[in-house]
C-alpha distance (Angstrom), angle and dihedral (degrees) to the residues before:
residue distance angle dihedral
X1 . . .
X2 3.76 . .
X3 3.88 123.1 .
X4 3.86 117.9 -115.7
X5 3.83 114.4 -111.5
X6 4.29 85.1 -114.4
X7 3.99 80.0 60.9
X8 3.26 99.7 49.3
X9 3.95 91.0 42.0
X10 3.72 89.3 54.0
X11 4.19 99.1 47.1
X12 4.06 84.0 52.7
X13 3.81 98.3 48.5
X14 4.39 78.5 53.9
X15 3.85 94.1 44.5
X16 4.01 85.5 47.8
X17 3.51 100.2 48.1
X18 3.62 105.2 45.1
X19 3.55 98.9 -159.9
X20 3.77 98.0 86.7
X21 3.94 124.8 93.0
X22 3.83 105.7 -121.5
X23 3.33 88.6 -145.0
X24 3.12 102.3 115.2
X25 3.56 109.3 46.6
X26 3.99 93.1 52.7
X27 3.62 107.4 88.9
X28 3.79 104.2 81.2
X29 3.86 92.7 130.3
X30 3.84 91.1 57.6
X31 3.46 94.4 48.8
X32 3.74 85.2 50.4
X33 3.69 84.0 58.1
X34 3.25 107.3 49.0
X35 3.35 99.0 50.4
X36 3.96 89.7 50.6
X37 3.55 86.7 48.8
X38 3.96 94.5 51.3
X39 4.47 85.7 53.9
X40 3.85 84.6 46.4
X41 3.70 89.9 54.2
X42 4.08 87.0 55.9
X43 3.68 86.6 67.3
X44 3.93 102.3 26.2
X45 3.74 112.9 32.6
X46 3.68 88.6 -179.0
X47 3.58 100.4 60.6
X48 3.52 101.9 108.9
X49 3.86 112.8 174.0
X50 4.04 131.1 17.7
X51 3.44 109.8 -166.5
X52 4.16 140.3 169.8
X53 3.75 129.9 -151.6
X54 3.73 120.6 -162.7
X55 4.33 117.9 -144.5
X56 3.77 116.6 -141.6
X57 3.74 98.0 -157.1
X58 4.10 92.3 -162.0
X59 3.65 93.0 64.0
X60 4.33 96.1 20.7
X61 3.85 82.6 -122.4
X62 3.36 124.0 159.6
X63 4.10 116.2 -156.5
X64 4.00 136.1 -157.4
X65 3.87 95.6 -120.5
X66 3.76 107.2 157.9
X67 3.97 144.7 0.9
X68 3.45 146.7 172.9
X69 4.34 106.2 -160.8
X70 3.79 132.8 -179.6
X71 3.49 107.5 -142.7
X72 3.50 108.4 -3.4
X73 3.62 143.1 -2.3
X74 3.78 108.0 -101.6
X75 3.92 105.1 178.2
X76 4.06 125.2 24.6
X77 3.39 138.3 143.0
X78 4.02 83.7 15.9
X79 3.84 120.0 143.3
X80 3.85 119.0 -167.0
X81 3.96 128.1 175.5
X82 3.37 120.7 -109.1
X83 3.56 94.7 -144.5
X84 3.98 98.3 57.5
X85 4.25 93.6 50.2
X86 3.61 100.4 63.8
X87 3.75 98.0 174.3
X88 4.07 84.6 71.0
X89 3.93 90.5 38.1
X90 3.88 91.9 61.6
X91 4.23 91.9 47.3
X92 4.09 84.6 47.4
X93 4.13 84.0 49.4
X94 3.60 91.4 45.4
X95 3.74 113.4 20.7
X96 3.58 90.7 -134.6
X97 4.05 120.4 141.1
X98 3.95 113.5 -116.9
X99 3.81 121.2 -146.7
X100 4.05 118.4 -157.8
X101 3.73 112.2 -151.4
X102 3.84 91.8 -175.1
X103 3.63 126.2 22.8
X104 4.05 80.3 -162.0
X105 3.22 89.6 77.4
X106 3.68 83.3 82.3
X107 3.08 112.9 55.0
X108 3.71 118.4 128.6
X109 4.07 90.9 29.3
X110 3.33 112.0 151.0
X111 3.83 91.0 -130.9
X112 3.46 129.2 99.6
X113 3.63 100.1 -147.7
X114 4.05 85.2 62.7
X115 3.84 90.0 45.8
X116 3.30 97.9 51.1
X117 3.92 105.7 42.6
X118 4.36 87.7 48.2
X119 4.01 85.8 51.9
X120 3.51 87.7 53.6
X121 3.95 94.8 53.7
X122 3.81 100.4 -106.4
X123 3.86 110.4 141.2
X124 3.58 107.2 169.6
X125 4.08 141.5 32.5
X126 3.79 153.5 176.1
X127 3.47 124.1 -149.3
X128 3.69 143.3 -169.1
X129 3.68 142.5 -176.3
X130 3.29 123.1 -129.9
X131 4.04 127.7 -140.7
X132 3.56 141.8 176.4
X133 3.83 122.3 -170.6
X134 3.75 94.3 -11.0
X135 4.16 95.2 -49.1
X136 3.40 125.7 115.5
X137 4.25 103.1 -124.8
X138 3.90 89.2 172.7
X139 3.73 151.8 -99.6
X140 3.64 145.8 -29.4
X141 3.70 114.1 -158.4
X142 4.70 122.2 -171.9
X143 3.51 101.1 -170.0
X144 3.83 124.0 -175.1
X145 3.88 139.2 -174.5
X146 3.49 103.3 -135.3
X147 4.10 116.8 73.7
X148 4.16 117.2 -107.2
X149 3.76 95.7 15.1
X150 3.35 90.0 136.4
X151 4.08 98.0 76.3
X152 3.76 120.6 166.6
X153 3.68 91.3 -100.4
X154 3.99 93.6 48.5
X155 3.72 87.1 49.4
X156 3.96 95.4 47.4
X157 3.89 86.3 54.4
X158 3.70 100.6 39.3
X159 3.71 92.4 56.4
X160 3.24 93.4 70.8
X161 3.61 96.1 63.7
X162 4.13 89.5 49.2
X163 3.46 85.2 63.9
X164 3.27 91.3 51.1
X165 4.10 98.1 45.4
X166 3.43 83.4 44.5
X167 3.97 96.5 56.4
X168 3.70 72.7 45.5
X169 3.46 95.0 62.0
X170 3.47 95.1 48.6
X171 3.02 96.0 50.3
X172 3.86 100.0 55.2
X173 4.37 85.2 51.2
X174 3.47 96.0 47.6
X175 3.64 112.2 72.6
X176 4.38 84.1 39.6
X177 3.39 94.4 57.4
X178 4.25 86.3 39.0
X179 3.62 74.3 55.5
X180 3.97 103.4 45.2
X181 3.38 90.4 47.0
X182 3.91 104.4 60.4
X183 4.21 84.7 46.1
X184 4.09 84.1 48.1
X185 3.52 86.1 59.2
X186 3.59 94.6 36.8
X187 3.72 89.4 48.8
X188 3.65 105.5 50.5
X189 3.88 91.8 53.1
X190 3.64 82.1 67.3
X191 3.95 96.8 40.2
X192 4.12 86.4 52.6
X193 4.06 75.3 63.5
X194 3.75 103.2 27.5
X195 4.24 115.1 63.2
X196 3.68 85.9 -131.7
X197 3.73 100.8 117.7
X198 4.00 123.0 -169.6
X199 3.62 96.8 -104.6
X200 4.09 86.2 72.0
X201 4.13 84.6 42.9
X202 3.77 85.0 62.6
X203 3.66 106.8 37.7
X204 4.17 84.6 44.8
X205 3.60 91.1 54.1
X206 4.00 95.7 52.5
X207 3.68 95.8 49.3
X208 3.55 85.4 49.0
X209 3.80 85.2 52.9
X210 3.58 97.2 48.5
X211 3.56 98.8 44.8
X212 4.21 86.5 51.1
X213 4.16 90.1 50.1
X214 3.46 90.2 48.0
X215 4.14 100.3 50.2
X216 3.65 88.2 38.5
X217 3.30 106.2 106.9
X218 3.77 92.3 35.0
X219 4.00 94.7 51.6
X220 3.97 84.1 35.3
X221 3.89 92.8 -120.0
X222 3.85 123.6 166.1
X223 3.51 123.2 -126.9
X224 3.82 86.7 -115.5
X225 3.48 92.6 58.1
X226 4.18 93.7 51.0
X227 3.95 84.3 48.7
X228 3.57 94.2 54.7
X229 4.09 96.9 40.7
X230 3.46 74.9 52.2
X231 3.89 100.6 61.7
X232 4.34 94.9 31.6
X233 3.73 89.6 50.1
X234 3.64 102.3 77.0
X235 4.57 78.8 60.0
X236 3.55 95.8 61.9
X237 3.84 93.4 106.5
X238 3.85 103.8 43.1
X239 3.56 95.3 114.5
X240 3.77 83.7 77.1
X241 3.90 87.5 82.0
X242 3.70 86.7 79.2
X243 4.19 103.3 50.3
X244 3.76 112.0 96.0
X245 3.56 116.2 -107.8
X246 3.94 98.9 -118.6
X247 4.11 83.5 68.2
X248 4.14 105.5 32.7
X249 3.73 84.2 53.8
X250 3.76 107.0 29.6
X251 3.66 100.1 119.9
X252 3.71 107.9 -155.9
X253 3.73 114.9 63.6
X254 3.68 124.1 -60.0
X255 3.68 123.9 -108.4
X256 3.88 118.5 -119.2
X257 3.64 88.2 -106.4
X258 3.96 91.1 52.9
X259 3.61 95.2 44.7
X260 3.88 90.1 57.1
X261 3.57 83.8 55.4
X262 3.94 95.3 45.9
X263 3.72 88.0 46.4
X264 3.67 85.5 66.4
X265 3.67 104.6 79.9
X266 3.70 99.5 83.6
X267 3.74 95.1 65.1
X268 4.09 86.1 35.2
X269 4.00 86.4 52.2
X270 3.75 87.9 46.5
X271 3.52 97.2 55.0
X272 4.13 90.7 47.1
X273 3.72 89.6 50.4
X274 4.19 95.3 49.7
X275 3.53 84.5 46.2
X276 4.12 103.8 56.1
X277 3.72 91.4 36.7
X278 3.65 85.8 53.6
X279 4.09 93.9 43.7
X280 3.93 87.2 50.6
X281 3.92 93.0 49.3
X282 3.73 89.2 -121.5
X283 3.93 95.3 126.7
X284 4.41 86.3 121.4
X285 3.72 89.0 56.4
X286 3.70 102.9 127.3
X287 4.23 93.9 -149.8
X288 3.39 88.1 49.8
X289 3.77 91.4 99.6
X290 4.10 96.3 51.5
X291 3.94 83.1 68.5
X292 3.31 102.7 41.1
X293 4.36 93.0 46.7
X294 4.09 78.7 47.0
X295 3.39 102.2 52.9
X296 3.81 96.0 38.6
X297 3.97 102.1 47.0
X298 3.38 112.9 24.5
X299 3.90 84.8 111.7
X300 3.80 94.0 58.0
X301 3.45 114.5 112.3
X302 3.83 120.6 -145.4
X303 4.08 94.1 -133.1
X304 3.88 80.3 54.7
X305 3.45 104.6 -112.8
X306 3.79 103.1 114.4
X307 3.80 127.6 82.9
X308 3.23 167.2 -93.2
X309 3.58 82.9 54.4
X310 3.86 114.2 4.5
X311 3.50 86.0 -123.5
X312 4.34 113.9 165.2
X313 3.99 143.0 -151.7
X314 4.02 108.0 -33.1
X315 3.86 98.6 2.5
X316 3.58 85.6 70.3
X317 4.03 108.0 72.0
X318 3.56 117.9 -116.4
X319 3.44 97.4 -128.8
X320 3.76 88.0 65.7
X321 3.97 89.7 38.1
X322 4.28 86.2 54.9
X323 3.80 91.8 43.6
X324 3.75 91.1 48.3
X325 4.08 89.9 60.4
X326 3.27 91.0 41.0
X327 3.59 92.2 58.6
X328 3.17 107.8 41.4
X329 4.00 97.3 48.5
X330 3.56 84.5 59.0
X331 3.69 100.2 42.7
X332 4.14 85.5 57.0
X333 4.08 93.1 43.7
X334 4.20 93.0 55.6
X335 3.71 132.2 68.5
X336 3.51 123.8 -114.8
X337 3.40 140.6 -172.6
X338 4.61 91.2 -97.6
X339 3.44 85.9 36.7
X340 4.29 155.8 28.9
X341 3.54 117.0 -127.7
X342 3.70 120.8 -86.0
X343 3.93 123.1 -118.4
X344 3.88 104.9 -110.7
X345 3.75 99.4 -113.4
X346 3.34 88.6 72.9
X347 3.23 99.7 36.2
X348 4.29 83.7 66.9
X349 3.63 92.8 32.1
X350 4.44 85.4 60.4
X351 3.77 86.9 42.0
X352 4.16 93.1 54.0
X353 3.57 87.4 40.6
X354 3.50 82.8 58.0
X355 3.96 99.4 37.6
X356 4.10 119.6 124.3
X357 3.85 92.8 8.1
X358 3.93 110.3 45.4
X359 3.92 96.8 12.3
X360 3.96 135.3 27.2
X361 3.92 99.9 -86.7
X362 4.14 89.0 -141.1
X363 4.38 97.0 46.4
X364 4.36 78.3 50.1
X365 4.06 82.1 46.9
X366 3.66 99.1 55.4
X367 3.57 89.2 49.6
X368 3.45 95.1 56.5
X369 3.76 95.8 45.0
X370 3.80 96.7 47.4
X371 4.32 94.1 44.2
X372 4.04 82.1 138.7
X373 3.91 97.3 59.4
X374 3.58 90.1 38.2
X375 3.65 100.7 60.7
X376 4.06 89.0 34.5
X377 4.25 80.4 66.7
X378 3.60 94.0 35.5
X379 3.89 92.1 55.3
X380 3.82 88.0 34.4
X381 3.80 95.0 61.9
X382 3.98 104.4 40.0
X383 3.47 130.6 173.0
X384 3.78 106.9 -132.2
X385 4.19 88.2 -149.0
X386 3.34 91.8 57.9
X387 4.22 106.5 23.9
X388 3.80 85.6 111.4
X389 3.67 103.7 43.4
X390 3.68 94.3 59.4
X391 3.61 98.4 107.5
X392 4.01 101.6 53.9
X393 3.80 118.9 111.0
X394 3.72 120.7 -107.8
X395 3.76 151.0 -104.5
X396 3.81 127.7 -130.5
X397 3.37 98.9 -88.9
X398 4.20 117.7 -158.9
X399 4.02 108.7 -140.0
């Protein structure tokens, strides 16, 4: 379904202005969805939720990503393990469809997935995985109240549309990962320069991810949008490509003139993102405008005092506001070449210190709340340079 030209017109006035959450203009795959689900329905009254689960093979994670529900929204911003739900493991294995007479048969699972869709009412399902050349991408669940929906006939017609969603699917990843992969390339010319190394890429993109899952339902953010601040994140510092070497690797503190220089490479990585979206002909891409607000803010400061822009509390968007924690805890918790890593107690305690004027008091919050799944992705994601200098104290840092 193509976007009107008003659409389009609208998503580029966001991308261009930078100062705009994106939120809003993300979820073209659940809009997809629910208006499958609502032709489905025409056919199958009883089908009462379509959803999709994305699989992050590098942590065997699988993630709420998109739904269409009847009366109510039983299961978002959920993650579940692949390894510990072994019913899903075996279709991923096989790439075989699974039908669930009886939802009962679950009860007393240990999962909350199971939990919650049975205390919602559902009682039976089909499921599919979903691949594209040879990887498993994720899931496709129809689930329905009534027990034995899911007859041989129902399933023979059904799969047809789960081919469909999952071309869907595909479809939806494929021009961001077109995307992610030009900045990759972009980005790792200036990580051959920069000490960042791609362990910190990963670990900065997770927090980022958890911090997003966790505000979502307060900032009213889809799962699609977490998943792809998730996958632009790890682009916020491109702009770096353009600073001249004698300053991005100067390692005693800049001068005031060099700084103004350094602070540079948000509008620099602004300008390379508009222009690869625009050489791959993806200016209509609805995400398009979570990278750009990320790359462009994330040095904003909510009391106003950060730049390009000076831009403060709400009129910065909080997918730049979550990226900026994000970045910054990690910045403090890894070695680089001006200074060791910090311990992460003080890592949080400089990010409180910091809450409500530098940072956005509730991204410093979630932190703080989840220290356990932080360090599980800090220690998950090492450096191998720097795996045994992670308990030294640290240096001021300037961010």
């Amino acid at each position: 379904m193509k976007a009107t030209s008003s659409a389009r017109s609208r998503r580029a006035d966001v991308r261009r202005q930078g100062g705009q959450s994106a939120a809003a203009a993300t979820d073209w795959v659940e809009r997809q969805l629910i208006e499958i689900h609502g032709c489905l329905r025409q056919y199958f009254p009883a089908l009462g939720r379509l959803a999709i689960a994305l699989y992050d093979p590098k942590t065997d994670k699988l993630k709420t990503f998109a739904h269409s529900t009847t009366g109510g929204t039983p299961l978002a911003q959920y993650e579940a393990v692949l390894a510990e739900v072994p019913s899903l493991g075996a279709l991923a294995r096989t790439g075989r469809h699974r039908v669930v007479r009886d939802l009962s048969v679950f009860n007393g699972s240990p999962h909350e997935h199971s939990r919650r869709l049975l205390e919602d009412g559902y009682r039976s399902s089909y499921t599919l995985p979903v691949r594209a050349d040879g990887r498993l991408l994720g899931f496709l669940f129809f689930d329905s109240k009534r027990r034995d929906y899911f007859t041989p006939l129902a399933v023979e017609r059904l799969a047809v549309f789960g081919h469909l969603i999952a071309l869907l699917v595909v479809q939806s990843l494929t021009p961001v990962r077109m995307l992610r992969s030009a900045l990759s390339v972009a980005s790792k010319l200036t990580h051959y320069r920069d000490p960042e190394t791609g362990a910190h890429l990963e670990r900065m993109s997770r927090y980022t991810r958890l911090i997003a899952r966790v505000l979502a339902p307060r900032e009213k953010l889809s799962d699609e949008f977490v998943e792809f601040l998730f996958l632009f994140a790890p682009a916020h510092d491109i702009g770096k490509i353009a600073i001249p070497d004698s300053i991005l690797l100067k390692r005693g503190r800049l001068t005031a003139a060099e700084f103004e220089v350094m602070k540079t490479h948000v509008t620099k990585g602004a300008e390379i993102v508009d222009g690869i979206v625009q050489d791959l002909g993806l200016e209509a891409l609805p995400h398009a405008g979570i990278l750009r607000n990320v790359v462009l803010c994330h040095h904003e400061a909510v009391d106003g005092s950060g730049y390009p822009r000076g831009l403060g509390g709400d009129s910065i968007p909080i997918e730049a506001r979550i990226v900026a924690v994000a970045d910054v805890f990690d910045a403090l918790t890894s070695e680089r070449p001006y200074k060791p890593a910090w311990r992460p107690a003080y890592a949080h305690a400089y990010l409180r210190e910091g809450a409500g004027t530098k940072f956005d008091a509730a991204c410093v919050a979630v932190l703080q709340k989840h220290a356990a799944e932080v360090e599980e992705i800090r220690s998950g994601f090492q450096d191998l340079e720097s795996a045994s200098q992670q308990s030294r104290e640290g240096y001021t840092l300037d961010l």
